[in-house]
Backbone of each chain as ProteinMPNN parsed JSONL, in Angstrom:
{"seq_chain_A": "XXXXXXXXXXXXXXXXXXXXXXXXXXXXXXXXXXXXXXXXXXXXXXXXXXXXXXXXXXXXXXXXXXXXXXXXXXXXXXXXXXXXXXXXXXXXXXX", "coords_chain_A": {"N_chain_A": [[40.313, 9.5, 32.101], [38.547, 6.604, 32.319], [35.925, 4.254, 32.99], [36.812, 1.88, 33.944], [39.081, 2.26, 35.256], [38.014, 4.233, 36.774], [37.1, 2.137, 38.775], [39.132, 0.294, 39.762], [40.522, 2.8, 40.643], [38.704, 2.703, 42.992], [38.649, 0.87, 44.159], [41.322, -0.293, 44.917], [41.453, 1.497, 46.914], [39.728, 0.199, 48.802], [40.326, -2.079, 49.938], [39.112, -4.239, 51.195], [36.73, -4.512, 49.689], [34.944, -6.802, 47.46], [36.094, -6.683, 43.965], [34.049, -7.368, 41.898], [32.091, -6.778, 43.43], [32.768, -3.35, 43.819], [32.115, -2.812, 40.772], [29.78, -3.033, 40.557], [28.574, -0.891, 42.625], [29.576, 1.142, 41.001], [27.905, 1.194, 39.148], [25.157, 0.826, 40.197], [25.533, 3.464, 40.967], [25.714, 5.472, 38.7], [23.304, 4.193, 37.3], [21.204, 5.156, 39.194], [20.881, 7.464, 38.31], [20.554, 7.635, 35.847], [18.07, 6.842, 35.83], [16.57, 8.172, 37.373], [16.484, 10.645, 35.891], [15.338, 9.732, 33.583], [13.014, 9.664, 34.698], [12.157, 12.062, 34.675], [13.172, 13.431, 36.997], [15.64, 15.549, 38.95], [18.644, 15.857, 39.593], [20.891, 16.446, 42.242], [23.967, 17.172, 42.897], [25.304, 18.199, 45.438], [28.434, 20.587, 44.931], [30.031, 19.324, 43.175], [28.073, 19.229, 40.586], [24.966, 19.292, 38.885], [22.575, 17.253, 37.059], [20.217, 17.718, 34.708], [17.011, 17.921, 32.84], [16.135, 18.987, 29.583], [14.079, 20.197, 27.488], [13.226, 20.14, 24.437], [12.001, 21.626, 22.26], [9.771, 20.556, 19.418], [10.617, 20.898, 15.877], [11.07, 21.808, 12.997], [13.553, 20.799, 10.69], [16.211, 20.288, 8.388], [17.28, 18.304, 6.483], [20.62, 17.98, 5.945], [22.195, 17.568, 3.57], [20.094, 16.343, 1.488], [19.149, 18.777, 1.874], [16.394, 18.554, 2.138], [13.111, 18.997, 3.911], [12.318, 18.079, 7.134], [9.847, 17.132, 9.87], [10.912, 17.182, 13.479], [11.186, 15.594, 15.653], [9.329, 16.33, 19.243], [11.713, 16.855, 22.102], [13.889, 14.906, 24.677], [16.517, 16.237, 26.022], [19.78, 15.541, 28.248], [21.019, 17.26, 30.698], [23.937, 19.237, 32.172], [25.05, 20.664, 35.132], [27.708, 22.537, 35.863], [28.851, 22.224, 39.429], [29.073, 25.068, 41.975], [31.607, 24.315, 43.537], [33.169, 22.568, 42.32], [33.783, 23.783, 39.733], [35.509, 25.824, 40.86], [37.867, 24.637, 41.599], [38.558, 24.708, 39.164], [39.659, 25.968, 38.345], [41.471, 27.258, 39.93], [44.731, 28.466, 40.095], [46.009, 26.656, 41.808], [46.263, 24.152, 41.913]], "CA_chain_A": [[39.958, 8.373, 32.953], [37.458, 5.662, 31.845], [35.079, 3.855, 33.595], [37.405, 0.826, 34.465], [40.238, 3.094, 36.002], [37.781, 4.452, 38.124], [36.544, 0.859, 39.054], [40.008, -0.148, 40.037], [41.199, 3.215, 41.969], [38.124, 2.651, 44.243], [39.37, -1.276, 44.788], [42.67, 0.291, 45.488], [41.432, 2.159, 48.54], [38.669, -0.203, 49.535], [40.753, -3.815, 49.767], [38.07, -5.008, 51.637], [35.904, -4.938, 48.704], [35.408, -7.433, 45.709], [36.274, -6.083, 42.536], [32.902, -7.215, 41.103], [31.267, -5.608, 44.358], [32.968, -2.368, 43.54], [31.707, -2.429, 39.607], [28.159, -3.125, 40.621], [28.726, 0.076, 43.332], [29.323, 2.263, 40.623], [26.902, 1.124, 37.66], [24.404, 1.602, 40.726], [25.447, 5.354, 41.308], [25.364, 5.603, 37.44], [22.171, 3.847, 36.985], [20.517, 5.674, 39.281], [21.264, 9.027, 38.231], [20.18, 7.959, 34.991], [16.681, 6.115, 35.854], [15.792, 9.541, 38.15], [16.235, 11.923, 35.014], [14.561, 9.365, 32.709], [11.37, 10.157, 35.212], [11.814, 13.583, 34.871], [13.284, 14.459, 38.193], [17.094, 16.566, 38.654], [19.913, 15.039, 40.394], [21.539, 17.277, 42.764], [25.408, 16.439, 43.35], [25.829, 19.645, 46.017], [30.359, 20.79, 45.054], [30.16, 18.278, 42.292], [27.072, 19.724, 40.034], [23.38, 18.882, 38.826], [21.747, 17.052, 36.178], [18.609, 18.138, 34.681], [15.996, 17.238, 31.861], [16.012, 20.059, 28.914], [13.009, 19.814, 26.638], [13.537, 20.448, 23.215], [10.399, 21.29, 20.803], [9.25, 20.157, 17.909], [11.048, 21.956, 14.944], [11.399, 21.565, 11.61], [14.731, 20.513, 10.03], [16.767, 20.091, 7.221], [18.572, 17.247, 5.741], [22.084, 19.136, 5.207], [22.959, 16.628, 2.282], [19.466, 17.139, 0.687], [17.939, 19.683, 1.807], [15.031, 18.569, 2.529], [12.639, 19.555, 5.078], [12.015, 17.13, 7.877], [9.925, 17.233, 10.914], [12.394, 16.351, 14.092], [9.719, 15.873, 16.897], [10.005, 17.527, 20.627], [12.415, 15.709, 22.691], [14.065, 15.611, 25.973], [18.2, 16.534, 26.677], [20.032, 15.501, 29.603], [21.944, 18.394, 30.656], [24.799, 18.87, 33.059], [25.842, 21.803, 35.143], [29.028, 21.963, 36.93], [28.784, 22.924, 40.895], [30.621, 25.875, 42.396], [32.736, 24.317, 44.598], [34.18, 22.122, 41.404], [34.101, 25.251, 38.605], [36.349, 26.86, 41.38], [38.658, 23.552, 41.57], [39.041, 23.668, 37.946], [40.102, 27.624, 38.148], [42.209, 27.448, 40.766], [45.911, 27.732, 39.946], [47.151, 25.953, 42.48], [45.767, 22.754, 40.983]], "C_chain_A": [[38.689, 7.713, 32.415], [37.143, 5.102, 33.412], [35.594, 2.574, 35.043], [38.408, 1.356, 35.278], [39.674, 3.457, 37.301], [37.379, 3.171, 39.064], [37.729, 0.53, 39.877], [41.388, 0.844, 41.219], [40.489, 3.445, 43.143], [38.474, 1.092, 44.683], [40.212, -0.83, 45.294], [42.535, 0.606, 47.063], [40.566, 1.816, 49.186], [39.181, -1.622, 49.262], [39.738, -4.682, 50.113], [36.471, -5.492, 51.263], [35.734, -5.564, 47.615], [35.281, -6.74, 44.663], [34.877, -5.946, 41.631], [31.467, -6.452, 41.803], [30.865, -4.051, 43.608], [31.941, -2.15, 41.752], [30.342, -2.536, 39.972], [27.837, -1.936, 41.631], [28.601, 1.439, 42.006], [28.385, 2.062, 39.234], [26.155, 1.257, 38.778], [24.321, 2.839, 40.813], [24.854, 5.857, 40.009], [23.894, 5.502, 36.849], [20.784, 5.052, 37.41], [20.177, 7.021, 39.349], [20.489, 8.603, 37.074], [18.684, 7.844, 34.992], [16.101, 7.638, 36.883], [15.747, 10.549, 36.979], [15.505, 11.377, 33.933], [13.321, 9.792, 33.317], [11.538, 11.135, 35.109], [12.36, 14.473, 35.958], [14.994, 14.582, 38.106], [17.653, 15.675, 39.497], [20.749, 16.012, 40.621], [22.785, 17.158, 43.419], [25.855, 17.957, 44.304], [27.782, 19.52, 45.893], [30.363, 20.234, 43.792], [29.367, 18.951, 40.881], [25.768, 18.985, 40.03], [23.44, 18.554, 37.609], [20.372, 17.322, 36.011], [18.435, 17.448, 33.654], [15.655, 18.75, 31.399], [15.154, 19.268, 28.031], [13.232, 20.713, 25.514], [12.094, 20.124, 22.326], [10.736, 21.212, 20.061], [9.925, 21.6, 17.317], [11.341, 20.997, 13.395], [12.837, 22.059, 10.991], [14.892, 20.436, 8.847], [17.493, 18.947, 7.151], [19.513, 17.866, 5.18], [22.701, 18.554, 3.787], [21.662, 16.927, 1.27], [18.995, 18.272, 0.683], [16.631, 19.804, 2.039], [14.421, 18.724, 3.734], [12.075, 18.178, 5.695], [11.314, 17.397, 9.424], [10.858, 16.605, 11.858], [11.046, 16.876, 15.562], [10.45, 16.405, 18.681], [10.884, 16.111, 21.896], [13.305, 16.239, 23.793], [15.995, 15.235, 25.965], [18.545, 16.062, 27.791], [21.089, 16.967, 29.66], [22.354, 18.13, 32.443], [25.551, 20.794, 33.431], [26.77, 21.631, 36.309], [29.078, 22.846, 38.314], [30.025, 23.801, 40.694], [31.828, 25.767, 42.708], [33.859, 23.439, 43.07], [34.621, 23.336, 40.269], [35.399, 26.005, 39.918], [37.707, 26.097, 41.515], [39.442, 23.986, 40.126], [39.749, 24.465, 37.431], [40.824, 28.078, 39.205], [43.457, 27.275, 40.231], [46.435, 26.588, 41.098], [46.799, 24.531, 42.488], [46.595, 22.112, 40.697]], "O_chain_A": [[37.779, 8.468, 32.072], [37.701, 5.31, 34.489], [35.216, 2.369, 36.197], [38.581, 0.634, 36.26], [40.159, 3.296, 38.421], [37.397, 3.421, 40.269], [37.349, 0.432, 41.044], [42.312, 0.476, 41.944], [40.948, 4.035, 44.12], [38.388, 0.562, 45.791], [40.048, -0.85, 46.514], [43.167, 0.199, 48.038], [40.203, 2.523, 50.125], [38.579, -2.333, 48.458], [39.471, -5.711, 49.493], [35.587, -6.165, 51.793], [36.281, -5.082, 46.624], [34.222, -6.144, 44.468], [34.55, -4.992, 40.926], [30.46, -5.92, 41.334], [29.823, -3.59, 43.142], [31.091, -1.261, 41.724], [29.706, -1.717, 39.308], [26.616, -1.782, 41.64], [27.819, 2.389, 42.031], [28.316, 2.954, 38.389], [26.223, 2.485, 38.824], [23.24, 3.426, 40.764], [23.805, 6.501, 39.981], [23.353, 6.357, 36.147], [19.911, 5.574, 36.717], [19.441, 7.608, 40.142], [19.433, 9.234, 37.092], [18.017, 8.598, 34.284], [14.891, 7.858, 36.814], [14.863, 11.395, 37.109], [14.952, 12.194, 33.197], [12.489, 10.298, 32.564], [10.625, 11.603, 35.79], [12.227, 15.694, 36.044], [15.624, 13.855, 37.337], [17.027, 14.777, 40.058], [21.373, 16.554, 39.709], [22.707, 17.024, 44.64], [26.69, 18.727, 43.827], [28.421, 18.675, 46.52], [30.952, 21.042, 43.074], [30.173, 19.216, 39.99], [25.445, 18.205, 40.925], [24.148, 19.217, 36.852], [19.504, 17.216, 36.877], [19.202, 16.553, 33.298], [15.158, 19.602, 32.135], [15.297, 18.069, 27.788], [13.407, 21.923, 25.661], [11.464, 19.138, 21.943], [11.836, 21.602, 19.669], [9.916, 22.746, 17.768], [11.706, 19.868, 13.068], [13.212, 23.22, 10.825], [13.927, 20.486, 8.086], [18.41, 18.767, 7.953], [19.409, 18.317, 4.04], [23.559, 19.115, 3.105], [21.897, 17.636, 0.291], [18.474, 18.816, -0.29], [15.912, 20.8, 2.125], [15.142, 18.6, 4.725], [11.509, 17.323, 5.014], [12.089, 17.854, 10.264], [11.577, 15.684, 11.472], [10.464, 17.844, 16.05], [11.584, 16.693, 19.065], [10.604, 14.967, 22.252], [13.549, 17.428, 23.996], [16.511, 14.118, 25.909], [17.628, 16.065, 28.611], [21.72, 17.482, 28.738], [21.838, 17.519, 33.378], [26.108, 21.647, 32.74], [26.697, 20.919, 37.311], [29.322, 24.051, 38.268], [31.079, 23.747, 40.06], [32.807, 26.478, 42.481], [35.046, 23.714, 42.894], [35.796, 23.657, 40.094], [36.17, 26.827, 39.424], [38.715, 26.802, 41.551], [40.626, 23.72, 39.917], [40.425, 24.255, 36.425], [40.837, 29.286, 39.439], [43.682, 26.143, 39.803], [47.334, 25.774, 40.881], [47.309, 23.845, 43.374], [46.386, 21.093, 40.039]]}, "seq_chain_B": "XXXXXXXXXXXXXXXXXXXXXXXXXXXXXXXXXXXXXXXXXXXXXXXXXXXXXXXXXXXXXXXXXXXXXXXXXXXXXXXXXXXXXXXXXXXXXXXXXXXX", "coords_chain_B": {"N_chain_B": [[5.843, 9.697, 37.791], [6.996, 11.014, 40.296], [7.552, 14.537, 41.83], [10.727, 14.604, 42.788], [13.715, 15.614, 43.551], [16.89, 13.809, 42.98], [19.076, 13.168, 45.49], [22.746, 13.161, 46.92], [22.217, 11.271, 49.29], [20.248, 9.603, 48.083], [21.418, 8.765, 46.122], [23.694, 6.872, 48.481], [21.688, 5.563, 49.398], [20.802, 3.898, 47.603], [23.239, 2.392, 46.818], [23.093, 0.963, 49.173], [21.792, -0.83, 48.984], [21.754, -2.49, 46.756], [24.424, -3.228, 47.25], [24.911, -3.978, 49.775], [26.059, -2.794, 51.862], [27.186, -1.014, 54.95], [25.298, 2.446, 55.99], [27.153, 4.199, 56.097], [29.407, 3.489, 54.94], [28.255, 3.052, 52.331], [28.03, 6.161, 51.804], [30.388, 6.935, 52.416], [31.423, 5.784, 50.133], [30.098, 7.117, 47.36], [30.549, 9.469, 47.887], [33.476, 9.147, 47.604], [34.095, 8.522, 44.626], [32.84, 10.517, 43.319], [34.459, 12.1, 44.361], [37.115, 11.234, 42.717], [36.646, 11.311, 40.538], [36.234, 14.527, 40.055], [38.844, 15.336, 40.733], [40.076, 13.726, 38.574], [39.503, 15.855, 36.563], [39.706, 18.115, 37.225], [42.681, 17.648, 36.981], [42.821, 17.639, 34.532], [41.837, 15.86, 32.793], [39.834, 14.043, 30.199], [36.589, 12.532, 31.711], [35.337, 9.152, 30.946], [32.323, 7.467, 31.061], [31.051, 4.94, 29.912], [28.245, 4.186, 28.766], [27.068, 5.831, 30.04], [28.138, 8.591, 29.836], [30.385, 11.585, 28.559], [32.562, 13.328, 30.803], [33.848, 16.471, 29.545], [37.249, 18.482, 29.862], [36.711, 21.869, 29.044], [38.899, 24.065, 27.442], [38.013, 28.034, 28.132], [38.847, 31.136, 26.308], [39.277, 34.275, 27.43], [37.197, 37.06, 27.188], [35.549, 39.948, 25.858], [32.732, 40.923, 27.531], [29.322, 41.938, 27.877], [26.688, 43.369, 30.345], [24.251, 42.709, 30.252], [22.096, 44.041, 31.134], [22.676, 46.594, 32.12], [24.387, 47.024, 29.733], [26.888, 47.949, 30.093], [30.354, 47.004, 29.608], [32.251, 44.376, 30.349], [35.17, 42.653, 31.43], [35.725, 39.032, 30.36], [37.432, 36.589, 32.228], [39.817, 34.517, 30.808], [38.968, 30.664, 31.256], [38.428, 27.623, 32.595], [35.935, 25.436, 31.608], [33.281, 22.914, 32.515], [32.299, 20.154, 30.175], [29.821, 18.096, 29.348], [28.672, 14.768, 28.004], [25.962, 13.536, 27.177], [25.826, 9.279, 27.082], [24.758, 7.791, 23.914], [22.955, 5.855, 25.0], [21.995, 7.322, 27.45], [20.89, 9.745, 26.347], [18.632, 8.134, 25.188], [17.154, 6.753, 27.095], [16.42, 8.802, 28.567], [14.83, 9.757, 26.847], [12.727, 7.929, 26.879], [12.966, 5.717, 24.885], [14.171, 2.604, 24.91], [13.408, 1.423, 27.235], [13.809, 0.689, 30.703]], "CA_chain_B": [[6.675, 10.765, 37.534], [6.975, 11.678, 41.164], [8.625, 15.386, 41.505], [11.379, 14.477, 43.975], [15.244, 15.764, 43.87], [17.908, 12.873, 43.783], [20.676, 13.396, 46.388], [23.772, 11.988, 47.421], [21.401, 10.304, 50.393], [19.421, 8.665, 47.987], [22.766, 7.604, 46.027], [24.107, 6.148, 48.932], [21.239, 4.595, 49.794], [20.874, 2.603, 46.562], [24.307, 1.643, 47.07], [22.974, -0.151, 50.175], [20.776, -1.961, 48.62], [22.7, -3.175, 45.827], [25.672, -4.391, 47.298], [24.435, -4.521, 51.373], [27.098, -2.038, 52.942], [26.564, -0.293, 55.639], [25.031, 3.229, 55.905], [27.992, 4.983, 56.482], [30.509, 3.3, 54.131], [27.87, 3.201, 50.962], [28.061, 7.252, 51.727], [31.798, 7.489, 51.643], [31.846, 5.211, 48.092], [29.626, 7.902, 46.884], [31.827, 10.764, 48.133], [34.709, 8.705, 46.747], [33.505, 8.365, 43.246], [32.649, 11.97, 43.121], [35.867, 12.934, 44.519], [38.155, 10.748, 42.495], [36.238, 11.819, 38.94], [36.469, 15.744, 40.42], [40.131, 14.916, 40.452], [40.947, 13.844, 37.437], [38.827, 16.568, 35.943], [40.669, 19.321, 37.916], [44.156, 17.358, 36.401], [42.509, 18.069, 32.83], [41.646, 15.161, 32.178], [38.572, 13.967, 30.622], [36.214, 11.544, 32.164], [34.717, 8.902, 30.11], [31.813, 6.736, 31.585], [30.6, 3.918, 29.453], [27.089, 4.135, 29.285], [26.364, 7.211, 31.19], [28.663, 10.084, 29.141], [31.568, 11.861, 28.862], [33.125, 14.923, 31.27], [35.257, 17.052, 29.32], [37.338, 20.268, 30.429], [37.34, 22.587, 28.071], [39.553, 26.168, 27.829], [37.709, 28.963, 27.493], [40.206, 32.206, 26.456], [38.793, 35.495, 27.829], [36.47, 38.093, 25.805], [34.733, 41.1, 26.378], [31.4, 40.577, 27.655], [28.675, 42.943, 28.165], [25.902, 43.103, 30.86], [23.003, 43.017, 29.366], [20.904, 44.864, 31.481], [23.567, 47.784, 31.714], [25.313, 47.667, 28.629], [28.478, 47.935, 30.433], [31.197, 46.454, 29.186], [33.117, 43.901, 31.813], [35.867, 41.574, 31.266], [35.603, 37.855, 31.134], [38.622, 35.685, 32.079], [40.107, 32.913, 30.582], [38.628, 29.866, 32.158], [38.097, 25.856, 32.277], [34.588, 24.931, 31.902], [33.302, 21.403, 32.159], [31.181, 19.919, 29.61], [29.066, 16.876, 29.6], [28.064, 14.691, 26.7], [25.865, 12.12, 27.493], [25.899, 8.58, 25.878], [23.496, 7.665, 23.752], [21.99, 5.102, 25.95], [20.952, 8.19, 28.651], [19.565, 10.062, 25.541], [17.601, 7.541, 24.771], [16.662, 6.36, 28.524], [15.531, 10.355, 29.314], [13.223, 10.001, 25.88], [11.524, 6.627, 26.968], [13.209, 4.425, 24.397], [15.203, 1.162, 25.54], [12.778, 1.588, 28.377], [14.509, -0.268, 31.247]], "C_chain_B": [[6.529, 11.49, 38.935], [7.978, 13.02, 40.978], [9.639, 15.615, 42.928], [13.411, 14.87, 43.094], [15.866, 14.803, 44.254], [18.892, 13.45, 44.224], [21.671, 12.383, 46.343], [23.126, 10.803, 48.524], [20.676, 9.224, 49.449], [20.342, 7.851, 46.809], [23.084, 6.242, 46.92], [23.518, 5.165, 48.964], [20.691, 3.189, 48.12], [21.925, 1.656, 46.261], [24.276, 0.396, 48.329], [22.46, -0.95, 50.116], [21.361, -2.855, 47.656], [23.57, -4.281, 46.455], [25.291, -4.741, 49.135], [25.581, -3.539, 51.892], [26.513, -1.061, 53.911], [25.71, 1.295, 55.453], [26.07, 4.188, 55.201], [28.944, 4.649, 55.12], [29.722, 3.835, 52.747], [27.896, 5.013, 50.568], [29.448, 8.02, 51.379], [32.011, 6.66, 50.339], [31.231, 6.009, 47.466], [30.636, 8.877, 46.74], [32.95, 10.416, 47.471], [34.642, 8.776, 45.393], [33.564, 9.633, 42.708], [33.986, 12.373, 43.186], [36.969, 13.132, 43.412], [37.35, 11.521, 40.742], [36.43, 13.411, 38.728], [37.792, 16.02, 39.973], [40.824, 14.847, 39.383], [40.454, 14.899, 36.599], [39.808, 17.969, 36.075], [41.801, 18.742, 37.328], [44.127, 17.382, 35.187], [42.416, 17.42, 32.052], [40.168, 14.799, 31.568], [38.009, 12.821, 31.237], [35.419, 10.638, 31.457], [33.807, 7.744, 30.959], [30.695, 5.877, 30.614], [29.142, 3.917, 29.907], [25.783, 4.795, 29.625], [26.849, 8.294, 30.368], [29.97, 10.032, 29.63], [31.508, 13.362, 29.721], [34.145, 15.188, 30.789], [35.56, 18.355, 29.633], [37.741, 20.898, 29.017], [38.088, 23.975, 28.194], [38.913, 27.019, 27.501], [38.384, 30.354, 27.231], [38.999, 33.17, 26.694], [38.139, 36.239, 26.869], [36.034, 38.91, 26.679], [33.547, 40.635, 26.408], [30.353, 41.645, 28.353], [27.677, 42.778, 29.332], [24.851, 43.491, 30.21], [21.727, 43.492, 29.709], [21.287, 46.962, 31.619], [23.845, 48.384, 30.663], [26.573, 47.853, 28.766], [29.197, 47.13, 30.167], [32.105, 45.379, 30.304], [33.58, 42.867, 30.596], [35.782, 40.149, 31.893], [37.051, 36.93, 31.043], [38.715, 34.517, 31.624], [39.454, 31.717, 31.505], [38.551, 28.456, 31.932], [36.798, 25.622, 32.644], [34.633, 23.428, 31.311], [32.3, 21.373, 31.667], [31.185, 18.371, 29.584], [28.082, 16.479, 28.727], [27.39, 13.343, 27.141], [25.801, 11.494, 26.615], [24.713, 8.49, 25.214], [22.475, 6.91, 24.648], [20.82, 6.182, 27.089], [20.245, 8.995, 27.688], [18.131, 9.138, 25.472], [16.563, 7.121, 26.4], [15.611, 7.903, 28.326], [14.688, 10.268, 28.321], [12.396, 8.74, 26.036], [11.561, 5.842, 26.202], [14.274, 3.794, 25.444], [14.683, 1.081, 26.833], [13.474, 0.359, 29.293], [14.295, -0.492, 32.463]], "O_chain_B": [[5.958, 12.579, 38.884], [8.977, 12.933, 40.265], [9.467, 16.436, 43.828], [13.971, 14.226, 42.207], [15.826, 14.49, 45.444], [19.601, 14.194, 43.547], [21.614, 11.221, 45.938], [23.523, 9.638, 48.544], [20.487, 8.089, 49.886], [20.163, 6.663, 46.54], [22.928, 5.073, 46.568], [23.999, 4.052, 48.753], [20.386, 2.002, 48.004], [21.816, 0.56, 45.712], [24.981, -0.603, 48.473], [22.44, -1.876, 50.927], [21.389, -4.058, 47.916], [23.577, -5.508, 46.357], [25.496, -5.876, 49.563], [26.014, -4.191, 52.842], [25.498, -0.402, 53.683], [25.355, 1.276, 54.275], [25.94, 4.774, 54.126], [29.169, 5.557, 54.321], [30.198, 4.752, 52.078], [27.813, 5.358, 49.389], [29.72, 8.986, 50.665], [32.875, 7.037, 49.548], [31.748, 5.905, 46.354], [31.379, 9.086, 45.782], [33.491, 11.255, 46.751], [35.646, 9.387, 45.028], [34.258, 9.881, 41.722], [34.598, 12.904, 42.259], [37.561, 14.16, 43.08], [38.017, 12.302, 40.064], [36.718, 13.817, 37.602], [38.01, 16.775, 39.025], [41.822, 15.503, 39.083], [41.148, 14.916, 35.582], [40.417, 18.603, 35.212], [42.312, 19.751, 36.844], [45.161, 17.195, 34.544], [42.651, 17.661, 30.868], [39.221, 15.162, 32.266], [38.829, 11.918, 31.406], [34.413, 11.262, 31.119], [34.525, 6.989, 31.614], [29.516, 6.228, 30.64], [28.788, 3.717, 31.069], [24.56, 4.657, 29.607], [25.961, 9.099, 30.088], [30.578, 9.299, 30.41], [30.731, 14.284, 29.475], [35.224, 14.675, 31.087], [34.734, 19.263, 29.727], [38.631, 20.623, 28.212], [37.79, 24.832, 29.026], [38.987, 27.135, 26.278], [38.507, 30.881, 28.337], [37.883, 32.921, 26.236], [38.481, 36.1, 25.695], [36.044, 38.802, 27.906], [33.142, 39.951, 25.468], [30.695, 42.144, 29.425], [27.713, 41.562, 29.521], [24.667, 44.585, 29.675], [20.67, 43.474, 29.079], [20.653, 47.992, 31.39], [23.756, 49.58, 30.388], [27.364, 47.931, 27.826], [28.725, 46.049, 30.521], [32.657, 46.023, 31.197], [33.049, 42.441, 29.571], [35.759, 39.848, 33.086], [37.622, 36.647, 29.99], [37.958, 33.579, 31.875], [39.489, 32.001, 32.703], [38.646, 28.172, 30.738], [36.463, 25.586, 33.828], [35.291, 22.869, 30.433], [31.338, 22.04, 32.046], [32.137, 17.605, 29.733], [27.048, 17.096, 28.47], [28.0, 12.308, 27.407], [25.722, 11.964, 25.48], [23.683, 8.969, 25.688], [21.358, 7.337, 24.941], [19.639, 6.052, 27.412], [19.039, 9.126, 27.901], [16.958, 9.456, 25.665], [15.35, 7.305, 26.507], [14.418, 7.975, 28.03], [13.568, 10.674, 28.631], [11.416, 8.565, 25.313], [10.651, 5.013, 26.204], [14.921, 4.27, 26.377], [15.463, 0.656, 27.685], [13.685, -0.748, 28.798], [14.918, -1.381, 33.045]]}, "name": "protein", "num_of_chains": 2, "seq": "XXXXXXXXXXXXXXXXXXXXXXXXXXXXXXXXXXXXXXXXXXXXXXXXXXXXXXXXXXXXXXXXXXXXXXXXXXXXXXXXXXXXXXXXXXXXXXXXXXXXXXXXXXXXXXXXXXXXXXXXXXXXXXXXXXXXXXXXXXXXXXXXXXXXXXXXXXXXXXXXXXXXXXXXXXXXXXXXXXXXXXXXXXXXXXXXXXX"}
């Protein structure tokens, strides 16, 4: 499922919303999931899961083609863990 | 850099601001969203969101796995774990380029 699919099976079950409503509904949800972990803070989807902010130090790399050594400075991950109630969805036979 | 936990409450409520819907509804388009991406996830599909990342399910087949405070040996089952790749854009957002 892409972005537009989902765009179009929340129109589906919300007639009473414009289409360009709905897309500006979910680039808000989107947005602001992303603009809360750019500050640093977690996003807690309770059934669904959490996003966090993994910090990655400074290390020294390689260029796999030369070889050469490269610093690769400390930098920040988004990371994604998947709630209970969905991990149990996804391990359920009767799915 | 306040240290505050986003919720679904403070989802919705940006949804109310955005588009003007009520309390109540901007809370079930949240819930909906969630649901319907849950959904296809659980049907094994993946989810791809322009922008934001991808959710994919992956299979994991069973192994032996140890406890590692024991040493005991326990079995782990086959399973579907979901992984989550974000795009570049949220890399770059969470490191403070394309500042926005």
């Amino acid at each position: 499922m892409i972005k537009s699919e989902l765009i179009l099976k929340i129109a589906e079950q919300n007639p009473h919303l414009y289409h360009r409503d709905v897309e500006r509904i979910i680039d808000t949800i989107f947005d602001e999931i992303v603009g809360s972990l750019a500050s640093g803070n977690r996003v807690e989807l309770r059934g669904f899961g959490a996003f966090s902010v993994k910090k990655r130090d400074a290390r020294q790399g390689r260029n796999p083609r030369t070889g050469q050594i490269v610093d690769v400075a400390e930098k920040r991950v988004p990371f994604f863990k998947t709630g209970k109630e969905l991990h149990v969805r996804l391990n359920s036979p009767a799915s | 850099m306040s240290d505050k936990t986003l919720t679904r409450a403070d989802l919705s409520e940006a949804v109310q601001r955005s588009v003007g819907l009520s309390r109540t509804e901007s809370a079930e388009l949240v819930e909906t969203t969630l649901d319907l991406i849950s959904d296809a996830l659980v049907a094994g599909e993946n989810v791809k969101l322009s922008s934001f990342g991808t959710f994919m399910v992956r299979q994991k087949n069973g192994r032996m796995g140890r406890n590692p405070k024991t040493g005991q040996e326990v079995p782990i089952a086959p399973r579907r774990v979901l992984v989550f790749r974000p795009s570049q854009l949220m890399k770059a957002r969470v490191n403070g380029d394309a500042e926005s």
